[in-house]
Biopython code that builds the backbone (N, CA, C, O; Angstrom):
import numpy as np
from Bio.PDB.StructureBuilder import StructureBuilder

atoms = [
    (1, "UNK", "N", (60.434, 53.930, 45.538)),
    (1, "UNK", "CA", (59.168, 54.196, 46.195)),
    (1, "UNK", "C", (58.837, 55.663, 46.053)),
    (1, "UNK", "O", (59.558, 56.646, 46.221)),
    (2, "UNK", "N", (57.600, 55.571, 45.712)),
    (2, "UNK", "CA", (57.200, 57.345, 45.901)),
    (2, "UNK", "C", (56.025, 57.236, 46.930)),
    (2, "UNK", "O", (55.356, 56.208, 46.832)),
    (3, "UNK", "N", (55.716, 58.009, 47.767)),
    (3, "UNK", "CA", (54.905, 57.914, 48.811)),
    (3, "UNK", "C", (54.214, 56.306, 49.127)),
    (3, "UNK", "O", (54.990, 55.599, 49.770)),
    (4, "UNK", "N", (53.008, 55.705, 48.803)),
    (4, "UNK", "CA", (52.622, 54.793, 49.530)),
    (4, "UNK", "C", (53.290, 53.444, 48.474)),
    (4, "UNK", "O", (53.550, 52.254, 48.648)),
    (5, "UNK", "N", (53.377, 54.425, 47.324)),
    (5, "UNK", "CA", (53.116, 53.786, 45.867)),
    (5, "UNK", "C", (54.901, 53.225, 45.494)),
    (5, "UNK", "O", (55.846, 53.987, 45.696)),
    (6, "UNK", "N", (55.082, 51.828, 44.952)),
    (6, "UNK", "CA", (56.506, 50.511, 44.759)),
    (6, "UNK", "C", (56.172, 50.712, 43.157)),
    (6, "UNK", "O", (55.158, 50.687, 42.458)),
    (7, "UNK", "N", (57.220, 50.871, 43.011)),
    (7, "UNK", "CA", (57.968, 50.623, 41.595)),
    (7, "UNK", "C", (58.693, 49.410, 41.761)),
    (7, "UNK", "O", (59.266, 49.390, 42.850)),
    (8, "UNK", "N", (58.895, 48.265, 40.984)),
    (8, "UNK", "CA", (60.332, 47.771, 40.744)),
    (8, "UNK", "C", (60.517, 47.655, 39.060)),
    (8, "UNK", "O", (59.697, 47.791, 38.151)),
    (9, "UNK", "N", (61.582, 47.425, 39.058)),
    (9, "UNK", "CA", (62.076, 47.123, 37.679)),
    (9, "UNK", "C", (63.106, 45.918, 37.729)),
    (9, "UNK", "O", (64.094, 46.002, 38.460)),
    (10, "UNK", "N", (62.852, 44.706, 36.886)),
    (10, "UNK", "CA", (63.728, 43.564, 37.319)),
    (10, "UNK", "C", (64.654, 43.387, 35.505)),
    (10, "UNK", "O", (64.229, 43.192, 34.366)),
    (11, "UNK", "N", (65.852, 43.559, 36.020)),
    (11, "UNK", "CA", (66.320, 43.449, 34.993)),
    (11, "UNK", "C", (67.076, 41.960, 34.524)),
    (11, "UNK", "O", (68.051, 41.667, 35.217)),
    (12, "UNK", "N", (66.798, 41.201, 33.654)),
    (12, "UNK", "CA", (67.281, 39.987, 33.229)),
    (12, "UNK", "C", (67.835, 40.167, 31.799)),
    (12, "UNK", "O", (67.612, 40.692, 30.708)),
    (13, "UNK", "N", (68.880, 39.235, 32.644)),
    (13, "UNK", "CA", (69.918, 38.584, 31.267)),
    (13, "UNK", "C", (69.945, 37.343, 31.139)),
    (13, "UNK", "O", (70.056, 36.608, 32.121)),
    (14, "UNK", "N", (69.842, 36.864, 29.834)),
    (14, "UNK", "CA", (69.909, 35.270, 29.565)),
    (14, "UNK", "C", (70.735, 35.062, 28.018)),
    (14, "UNK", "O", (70.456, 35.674, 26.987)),
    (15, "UNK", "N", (71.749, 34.090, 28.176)),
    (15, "UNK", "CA", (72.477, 33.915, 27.295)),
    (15, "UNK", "C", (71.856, 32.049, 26.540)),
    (15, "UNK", "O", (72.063, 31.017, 27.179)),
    (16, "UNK", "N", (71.373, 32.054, 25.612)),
    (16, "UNK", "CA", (71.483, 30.925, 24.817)),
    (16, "UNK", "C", (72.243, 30.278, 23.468)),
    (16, "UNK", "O", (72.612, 31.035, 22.571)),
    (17, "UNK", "N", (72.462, 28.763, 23.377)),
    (17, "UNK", "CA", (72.975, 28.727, 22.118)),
    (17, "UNK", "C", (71.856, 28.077, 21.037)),
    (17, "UNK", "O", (70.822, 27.577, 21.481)),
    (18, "UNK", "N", (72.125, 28.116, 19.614)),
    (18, "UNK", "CA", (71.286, 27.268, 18.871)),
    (18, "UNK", "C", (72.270, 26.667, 17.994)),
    (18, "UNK", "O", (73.104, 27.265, 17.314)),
    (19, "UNK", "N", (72.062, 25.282, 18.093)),
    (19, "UNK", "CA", (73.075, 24.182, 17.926)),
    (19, "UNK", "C", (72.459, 23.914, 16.175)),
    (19, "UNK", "O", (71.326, 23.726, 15.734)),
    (20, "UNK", "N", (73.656, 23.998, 15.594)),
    (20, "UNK", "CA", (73.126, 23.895, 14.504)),
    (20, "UNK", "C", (73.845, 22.847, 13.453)),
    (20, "UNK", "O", (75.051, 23.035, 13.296)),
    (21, "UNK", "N", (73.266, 21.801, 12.741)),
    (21, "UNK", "CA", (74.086, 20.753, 12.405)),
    (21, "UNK", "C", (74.060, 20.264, 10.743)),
    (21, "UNK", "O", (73.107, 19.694, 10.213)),
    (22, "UNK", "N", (75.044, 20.548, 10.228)),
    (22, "UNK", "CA", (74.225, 20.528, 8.537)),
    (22, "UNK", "C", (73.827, 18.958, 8.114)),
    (22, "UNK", "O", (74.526, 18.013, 8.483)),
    (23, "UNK", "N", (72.701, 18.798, 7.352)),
    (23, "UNK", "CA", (72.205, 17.942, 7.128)),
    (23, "UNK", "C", (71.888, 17.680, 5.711)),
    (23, "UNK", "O", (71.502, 16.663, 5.133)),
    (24, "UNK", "N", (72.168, 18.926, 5.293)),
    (24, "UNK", "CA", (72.079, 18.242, 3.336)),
    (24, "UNK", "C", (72.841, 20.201, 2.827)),
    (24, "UNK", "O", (72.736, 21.379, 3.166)),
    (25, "UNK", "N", (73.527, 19.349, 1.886)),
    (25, "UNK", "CA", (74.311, 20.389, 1.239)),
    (25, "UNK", "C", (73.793, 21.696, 0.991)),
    (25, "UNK", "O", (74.561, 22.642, 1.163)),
    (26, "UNK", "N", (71.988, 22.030, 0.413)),
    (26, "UNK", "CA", (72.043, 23.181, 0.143)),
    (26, "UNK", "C", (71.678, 23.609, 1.109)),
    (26, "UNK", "O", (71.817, 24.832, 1.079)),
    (27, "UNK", "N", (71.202, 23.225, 2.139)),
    (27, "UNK", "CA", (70.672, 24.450, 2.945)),
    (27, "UNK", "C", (71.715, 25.716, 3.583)),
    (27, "UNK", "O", (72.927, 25.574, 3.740)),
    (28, "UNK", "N", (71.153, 26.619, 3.813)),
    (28, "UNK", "CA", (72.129, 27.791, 3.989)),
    (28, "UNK", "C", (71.884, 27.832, 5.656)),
    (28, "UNK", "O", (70.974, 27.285, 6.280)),
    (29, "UNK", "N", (72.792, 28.510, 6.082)),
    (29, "UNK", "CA", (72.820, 28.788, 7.342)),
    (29, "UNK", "C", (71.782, 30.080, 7.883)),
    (29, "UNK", "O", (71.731, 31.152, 7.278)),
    (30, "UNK", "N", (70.937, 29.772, 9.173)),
    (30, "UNK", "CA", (69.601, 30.154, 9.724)),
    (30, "UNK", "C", (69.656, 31.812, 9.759)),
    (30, "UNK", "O", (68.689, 32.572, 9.796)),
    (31, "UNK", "N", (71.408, 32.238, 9.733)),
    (31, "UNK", "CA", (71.325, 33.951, 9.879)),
    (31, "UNK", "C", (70.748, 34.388, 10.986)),
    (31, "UNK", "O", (70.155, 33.888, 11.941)),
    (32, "UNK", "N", (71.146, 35.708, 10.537)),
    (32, "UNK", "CA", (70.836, 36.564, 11.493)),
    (32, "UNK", "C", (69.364, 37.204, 11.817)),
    (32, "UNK", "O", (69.147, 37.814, 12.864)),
    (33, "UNK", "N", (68.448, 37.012, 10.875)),
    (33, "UNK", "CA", (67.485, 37.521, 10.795)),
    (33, "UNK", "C", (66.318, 36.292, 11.421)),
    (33, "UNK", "O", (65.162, 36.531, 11.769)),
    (34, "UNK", "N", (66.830, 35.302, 11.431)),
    (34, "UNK", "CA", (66.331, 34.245, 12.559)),
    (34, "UNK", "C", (66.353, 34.460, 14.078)),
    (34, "UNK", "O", (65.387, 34.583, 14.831)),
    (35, "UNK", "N", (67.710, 34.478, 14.379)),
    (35, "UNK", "CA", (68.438, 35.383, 15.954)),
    (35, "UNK", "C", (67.463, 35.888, 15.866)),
    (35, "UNK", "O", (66.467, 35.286, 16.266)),
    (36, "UNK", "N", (67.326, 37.352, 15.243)),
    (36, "UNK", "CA", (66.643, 38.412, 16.236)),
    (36, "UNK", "C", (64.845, 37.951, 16.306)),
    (36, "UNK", "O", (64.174, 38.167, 17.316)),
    (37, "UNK", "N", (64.331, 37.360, 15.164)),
    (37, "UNK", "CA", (63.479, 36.870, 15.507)),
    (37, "UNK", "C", (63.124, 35.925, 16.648)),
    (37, "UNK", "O", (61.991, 35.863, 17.127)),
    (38, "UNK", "N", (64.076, 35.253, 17.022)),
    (38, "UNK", "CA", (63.950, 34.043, 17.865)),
    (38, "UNK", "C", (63.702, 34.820, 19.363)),
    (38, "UNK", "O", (62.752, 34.780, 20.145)),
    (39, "UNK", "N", (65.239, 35.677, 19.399)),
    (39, "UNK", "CA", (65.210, 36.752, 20.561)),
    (39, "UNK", "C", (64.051, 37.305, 20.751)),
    (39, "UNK", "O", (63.411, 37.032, 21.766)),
    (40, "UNK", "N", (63.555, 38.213, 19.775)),
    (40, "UNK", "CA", (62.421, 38.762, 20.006)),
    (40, "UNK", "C", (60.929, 38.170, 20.251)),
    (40, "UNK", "O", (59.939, 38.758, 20.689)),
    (41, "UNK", "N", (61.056, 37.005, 19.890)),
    (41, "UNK", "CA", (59.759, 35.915, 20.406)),
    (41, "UNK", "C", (59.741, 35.529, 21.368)),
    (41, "UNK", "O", (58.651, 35.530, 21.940)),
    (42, "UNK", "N", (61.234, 34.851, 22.254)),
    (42, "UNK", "CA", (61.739, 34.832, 23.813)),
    (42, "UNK", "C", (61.378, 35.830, 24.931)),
    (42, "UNK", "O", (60.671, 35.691, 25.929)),
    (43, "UNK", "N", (62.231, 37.104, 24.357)),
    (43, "UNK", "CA", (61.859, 38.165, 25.089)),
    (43, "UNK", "C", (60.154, 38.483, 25.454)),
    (43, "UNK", "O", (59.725, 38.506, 26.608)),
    (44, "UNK", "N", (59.411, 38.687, 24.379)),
    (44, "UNK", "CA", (58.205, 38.866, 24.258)),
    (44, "UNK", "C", (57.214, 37.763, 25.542)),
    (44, "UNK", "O", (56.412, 38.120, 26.406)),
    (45, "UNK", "N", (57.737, 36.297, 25.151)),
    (45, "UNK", "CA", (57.280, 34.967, 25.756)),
    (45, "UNK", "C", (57.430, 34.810, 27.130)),
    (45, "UNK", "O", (56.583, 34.274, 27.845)),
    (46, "UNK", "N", (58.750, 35.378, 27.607)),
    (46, "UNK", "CA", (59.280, 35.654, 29.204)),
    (46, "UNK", "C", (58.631, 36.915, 29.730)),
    (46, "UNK", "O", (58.088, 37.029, 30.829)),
    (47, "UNK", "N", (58.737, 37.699, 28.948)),
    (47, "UNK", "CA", (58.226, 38.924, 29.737)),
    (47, "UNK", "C", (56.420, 38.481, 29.518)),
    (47, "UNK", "O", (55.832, 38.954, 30.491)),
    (48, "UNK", "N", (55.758, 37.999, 28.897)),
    (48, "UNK", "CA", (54.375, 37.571, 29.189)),
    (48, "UNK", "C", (54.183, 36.858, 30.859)),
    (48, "UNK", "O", (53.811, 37.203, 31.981)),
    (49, "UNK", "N", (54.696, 35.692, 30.161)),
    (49, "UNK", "CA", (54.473, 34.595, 31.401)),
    (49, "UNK", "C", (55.224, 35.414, 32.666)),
    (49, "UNK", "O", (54.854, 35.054, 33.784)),
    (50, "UNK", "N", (56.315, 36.556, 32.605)),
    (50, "UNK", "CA", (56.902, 37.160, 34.504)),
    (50, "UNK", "C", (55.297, 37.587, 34.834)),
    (50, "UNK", "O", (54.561, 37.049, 35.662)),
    (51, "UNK", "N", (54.896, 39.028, 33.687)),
    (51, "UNK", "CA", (53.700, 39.956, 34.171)),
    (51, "UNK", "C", (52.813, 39.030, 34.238)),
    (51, "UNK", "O", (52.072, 39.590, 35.046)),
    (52, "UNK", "N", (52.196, 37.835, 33.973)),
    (52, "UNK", "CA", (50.658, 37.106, 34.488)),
    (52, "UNK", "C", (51.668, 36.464, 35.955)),
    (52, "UNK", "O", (51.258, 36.732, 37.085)),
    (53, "UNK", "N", (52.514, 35.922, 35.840)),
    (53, "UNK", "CA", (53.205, 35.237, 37.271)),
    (53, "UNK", "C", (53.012, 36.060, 38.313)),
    (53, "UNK", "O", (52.499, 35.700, 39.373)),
    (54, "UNK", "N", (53.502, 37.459, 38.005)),
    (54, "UNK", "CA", (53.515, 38.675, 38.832)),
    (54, "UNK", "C", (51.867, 38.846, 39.576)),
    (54, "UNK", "O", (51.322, 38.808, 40.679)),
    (55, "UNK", "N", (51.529, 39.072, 38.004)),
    (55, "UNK", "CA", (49.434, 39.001, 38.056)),
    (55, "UNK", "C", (49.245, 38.259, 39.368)),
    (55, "UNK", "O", (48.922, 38.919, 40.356)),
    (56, "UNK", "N", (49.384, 37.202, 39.448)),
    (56, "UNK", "CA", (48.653, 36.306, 40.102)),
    (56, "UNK", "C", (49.064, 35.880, 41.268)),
    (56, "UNK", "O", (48.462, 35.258, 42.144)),
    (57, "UNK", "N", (50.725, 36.475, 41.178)),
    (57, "UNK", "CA", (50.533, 36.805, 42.809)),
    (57, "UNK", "C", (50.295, 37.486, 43.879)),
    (57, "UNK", "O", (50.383, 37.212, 45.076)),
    (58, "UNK", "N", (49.857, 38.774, 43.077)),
    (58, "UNK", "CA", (49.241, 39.986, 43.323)),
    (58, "UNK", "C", (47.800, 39.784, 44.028)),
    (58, "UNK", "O", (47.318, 40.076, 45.122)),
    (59, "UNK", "N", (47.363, 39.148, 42.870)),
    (59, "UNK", "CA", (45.586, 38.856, 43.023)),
    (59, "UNK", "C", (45.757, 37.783, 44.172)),
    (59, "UNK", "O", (44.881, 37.908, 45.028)),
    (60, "UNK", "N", (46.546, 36.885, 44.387)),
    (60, "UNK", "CA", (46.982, 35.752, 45.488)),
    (60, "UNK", "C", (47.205, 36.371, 46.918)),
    (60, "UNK", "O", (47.214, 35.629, 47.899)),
    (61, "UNK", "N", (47.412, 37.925, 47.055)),
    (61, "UNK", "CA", (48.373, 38.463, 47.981)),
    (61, "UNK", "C", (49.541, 37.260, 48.942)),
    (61, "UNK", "O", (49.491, 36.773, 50.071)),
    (62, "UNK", "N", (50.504, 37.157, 47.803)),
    (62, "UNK", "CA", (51.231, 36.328, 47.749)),
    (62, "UNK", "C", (52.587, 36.558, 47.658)),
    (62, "UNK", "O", (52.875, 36.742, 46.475)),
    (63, "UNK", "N", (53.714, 36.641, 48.509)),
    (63, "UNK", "CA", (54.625, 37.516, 48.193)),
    (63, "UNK", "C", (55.953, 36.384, 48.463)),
    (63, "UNK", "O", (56.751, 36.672, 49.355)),
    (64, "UNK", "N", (56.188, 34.888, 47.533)),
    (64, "UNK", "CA", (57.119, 34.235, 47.965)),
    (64, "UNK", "C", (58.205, 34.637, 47.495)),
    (64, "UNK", "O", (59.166, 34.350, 48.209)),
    (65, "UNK", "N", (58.474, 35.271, 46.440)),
    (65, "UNK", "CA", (59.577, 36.135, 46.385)),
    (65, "UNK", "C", (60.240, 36.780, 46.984)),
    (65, "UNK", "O", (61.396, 36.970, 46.606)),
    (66, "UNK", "N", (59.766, 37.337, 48.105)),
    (66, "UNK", "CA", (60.406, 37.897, 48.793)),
    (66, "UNK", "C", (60.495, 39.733, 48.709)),
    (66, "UNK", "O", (61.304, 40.376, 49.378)),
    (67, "UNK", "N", (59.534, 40.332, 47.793)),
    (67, "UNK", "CA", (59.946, 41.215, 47.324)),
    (67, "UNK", "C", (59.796, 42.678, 48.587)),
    (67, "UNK", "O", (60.367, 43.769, 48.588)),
    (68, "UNK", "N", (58.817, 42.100, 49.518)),
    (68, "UNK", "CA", (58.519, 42.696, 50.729)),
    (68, "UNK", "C", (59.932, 42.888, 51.451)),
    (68, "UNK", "O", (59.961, 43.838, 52.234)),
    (69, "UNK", "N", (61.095, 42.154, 51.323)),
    (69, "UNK", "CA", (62.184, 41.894, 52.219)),
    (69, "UNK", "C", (62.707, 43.295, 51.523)),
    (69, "UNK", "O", (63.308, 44.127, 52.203)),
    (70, "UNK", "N", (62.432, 43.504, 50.083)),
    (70, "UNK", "CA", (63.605, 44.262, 49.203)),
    (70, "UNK", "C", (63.014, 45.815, 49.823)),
    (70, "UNK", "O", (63.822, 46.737, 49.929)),
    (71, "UNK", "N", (61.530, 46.021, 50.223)),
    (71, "UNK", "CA", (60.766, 47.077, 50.280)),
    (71, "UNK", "C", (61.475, 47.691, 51.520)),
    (71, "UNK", "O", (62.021, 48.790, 51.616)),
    (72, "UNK", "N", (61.267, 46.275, 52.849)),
    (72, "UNK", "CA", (61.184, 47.640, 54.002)),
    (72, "UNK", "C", (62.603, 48.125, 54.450)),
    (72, "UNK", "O", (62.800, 48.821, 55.446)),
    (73, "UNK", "N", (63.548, 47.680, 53.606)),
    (73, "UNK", "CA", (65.579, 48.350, 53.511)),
    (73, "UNK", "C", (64.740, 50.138, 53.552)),
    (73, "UNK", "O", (65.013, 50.920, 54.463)),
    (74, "UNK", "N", (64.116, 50.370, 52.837)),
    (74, "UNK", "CA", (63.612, 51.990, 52.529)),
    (74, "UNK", "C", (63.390, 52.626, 53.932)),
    (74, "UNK", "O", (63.733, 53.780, 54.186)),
    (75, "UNK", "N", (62.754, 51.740, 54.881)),
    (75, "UNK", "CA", (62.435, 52.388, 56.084)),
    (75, "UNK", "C", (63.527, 52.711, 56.848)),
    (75, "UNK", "O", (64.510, 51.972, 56.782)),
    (76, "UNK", "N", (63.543, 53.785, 57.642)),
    (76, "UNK", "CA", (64.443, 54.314, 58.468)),
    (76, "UNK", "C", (63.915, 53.390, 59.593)),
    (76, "UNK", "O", (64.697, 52.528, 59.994)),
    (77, "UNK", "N", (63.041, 53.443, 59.988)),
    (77, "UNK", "CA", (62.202, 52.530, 61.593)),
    (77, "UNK", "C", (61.107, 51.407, 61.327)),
    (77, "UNK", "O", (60.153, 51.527, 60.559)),
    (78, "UNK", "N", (61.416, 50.295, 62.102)),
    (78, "UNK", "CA", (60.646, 49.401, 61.842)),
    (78, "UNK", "C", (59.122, 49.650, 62.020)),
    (78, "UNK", "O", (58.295, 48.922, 61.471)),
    (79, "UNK", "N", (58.770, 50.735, 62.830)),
    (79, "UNK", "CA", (57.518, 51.406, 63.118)),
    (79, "UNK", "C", (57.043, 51.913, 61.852)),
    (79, "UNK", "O", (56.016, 51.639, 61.230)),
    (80, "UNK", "N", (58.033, 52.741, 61.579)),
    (80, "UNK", "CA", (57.520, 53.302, 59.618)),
    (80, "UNK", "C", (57.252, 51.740, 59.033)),
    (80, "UNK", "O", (56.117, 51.494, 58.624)),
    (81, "UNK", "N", (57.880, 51.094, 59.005)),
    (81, "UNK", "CA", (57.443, 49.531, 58.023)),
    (81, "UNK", "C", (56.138, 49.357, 58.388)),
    (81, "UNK", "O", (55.398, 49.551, 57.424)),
    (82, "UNK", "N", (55.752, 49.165, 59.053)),
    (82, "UNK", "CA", (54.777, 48.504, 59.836)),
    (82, "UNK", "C", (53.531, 49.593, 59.567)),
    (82, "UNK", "O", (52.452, 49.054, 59.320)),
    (83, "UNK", "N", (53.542, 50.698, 59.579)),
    (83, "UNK", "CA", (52.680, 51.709, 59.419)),
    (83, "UNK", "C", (52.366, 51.361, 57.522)),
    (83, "UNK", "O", (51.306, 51.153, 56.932)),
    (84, "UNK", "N", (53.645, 51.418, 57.064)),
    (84, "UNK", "CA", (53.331, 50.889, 55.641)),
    (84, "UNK", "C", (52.273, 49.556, 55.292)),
    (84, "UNK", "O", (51.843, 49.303, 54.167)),
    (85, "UNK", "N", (52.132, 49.194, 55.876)),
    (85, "UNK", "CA", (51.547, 47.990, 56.091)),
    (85, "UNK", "C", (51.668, 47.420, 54.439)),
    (85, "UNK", "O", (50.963, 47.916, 53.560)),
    (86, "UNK", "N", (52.924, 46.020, 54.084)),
    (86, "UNK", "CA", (53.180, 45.704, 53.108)),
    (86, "UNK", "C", (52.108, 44.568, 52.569)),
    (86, "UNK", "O", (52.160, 44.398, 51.351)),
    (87, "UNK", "N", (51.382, 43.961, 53.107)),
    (87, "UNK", "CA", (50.332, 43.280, 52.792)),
    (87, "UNK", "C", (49.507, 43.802, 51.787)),
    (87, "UNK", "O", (49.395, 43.503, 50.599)),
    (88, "UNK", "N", (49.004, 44.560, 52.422)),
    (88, "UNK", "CA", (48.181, 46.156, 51.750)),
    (88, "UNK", "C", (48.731, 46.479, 50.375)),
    (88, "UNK", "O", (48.220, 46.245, 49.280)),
    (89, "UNK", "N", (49.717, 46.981, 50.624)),
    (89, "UNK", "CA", (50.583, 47.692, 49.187)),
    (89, "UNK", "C", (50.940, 46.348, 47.823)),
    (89, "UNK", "O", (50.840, 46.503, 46.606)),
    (90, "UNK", "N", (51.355, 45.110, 48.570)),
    (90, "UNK", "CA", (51.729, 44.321, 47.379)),
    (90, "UNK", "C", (50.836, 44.334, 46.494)),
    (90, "UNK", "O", (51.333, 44.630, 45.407)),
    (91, "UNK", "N", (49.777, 44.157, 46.446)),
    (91, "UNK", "CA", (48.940, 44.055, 45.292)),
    (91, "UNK", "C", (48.800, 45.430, 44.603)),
    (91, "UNK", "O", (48.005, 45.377, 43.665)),
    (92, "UNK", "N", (49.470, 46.911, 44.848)),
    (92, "UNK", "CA", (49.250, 47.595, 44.215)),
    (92, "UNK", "C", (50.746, 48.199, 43.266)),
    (92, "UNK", "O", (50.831, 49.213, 42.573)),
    (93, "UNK", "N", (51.648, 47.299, 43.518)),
    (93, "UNK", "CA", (53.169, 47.158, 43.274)),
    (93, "UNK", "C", (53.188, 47.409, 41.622)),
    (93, "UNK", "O", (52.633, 46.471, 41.049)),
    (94, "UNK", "N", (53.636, 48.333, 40.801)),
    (94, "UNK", "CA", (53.836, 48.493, 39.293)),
    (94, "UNK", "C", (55.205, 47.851, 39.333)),
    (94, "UNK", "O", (56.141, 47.970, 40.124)),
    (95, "UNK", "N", (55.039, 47.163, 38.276)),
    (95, "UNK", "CA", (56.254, 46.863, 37.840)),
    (95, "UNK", "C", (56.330, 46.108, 36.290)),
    (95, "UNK", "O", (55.514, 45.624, 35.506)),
    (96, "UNK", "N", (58.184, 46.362, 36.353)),
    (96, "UNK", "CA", (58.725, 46.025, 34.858)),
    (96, "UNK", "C", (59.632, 45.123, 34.774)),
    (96, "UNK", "O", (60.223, 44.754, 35.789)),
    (97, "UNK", "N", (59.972, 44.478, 33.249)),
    (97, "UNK", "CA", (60.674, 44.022, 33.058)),
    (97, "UNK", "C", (61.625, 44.091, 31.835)),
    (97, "UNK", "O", (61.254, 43.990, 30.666)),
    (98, "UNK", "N", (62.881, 44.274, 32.253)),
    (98, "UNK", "CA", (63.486, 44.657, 31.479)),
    (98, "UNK", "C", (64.820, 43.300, 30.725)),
    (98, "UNK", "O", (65.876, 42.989, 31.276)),
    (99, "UNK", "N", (64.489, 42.950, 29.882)),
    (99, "UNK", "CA", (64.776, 41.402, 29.544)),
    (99, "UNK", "C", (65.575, 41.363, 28.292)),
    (99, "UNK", "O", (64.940, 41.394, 27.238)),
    (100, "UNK", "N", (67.109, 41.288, 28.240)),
    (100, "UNK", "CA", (67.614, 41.031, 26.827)),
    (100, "UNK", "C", (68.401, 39.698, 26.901)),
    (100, "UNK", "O", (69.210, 39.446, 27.794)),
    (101, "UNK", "N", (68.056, 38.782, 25.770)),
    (101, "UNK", "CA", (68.327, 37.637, 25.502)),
    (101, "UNK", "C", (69.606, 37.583, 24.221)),
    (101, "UNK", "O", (69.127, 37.752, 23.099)),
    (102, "UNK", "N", (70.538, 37.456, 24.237)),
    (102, "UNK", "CA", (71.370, 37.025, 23.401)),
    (102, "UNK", "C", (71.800, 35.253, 22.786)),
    (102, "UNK", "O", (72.107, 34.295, 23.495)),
    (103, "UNK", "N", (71.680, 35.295, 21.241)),
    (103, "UNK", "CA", (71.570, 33.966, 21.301)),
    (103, "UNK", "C", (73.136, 33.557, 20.225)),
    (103, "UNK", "O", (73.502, 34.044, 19.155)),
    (104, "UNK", "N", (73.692, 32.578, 21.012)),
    (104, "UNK", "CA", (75.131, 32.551, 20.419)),
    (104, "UNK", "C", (75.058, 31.296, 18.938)),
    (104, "UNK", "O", (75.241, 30.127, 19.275)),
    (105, "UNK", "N", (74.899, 31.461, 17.977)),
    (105, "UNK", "CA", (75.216, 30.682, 16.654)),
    (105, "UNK", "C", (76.377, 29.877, 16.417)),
    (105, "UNK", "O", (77.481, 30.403, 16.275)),
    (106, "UNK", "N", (76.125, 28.057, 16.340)),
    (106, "UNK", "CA", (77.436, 27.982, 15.627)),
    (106, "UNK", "C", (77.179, 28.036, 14.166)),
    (106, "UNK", "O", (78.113, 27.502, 13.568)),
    (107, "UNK", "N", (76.475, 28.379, 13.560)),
    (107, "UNK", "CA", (76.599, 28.875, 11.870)),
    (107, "UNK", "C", (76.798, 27.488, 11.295)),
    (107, "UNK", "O", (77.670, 27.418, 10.429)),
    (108, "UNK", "N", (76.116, 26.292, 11.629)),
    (108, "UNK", "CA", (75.674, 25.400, 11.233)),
    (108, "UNK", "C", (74.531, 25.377, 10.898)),
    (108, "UNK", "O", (73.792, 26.285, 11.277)),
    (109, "UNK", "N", (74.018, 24.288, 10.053)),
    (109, "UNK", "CA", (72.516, 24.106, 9.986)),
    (109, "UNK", "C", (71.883, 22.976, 9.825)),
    (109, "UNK", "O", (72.163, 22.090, 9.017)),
    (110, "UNK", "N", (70.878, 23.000, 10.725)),
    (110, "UNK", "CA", (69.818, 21.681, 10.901)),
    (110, "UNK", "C", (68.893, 22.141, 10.597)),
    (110, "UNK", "O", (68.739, 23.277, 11.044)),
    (111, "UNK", "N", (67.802, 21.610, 9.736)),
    (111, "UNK", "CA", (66.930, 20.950, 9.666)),
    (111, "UNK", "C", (66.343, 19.930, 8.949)),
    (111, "UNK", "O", (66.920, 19.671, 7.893)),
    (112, "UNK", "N", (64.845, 18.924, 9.349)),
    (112, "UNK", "CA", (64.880, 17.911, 9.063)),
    (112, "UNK", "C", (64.588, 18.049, 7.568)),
    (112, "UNK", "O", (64.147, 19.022, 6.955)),
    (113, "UNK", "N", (65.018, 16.569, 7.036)),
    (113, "UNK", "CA", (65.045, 16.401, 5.385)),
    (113, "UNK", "C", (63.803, 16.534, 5.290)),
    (113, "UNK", "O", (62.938, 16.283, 6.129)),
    (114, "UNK", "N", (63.674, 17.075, 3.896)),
    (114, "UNK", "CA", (62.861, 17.034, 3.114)),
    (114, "UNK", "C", (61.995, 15.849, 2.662)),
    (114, "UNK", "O", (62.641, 14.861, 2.311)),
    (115, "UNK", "N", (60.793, 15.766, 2.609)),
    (115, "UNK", "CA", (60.245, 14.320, 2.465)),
    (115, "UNK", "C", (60.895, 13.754, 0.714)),
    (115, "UNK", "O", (61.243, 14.753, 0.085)),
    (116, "UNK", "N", (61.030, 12.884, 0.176)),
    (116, "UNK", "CA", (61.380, 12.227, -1.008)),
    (116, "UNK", "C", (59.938, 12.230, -1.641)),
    (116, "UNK", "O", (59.749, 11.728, -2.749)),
]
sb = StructureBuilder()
sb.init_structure("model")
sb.init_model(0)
sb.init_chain("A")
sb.init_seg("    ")
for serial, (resi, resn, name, xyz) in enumerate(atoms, 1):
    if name == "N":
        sb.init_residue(resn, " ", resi, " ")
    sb.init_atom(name, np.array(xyz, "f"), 0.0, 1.0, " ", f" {name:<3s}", serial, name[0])
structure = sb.get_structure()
């Protein structure tokens, strides 16, 4: 917090696998340059849909998260909380997200055949 004005920063971790199953001799395995693409389309896709989620509960003054609970720990006196008036402030709350996705390979490969 800096004077009236909430920062948060939410940091997420998510671990996935991509199951991979060979299905005809030549195909080569999806690599690494898939991963980071995939990651980086995830990451991109989650952190969209948190900031409009966030959006709209802002514009909602809507706070089921709870994030008001995390705010008034800052106050020394429940009188200071209350003077803060958190209703007020949620909708003016900046915030980030900080999101790395790791995706575990079994270095197999699927995909569907080729038409004949």
């Amino acid at each position: 917090m800096e004077g009236n004005a909430t920062f948060v920063t939410w940091v997420i971790r998510i671990a996935a696998t991509i199951d991979e199953i060979t299905v005809h001799a030549t195909l080569e395995p999806l690599g690494a340059e898939l991963e980071r693409d995939v990651v980086a389309t995830a990451q991109e896709e989650l952190g969209s849909l948190l900031a409009r989620s966030m959006g709209k509960l802002q514009e909602l003054r809507s706070d089921p998260i709870k994030l008001g609970r995390s705010v008034h720990m800052k106050f020394a006196t429940y009188p200071e909380w209350e003077q803060f008036y958190w209703p007020d402030r949620f909708p003016e709350v900046k915030y980030e997200f900080d999101i790395t996705i790791h995706i575990l390979n079994t270095g197999f490969v699927y995909r569907h055949p080729y038409p004949r």
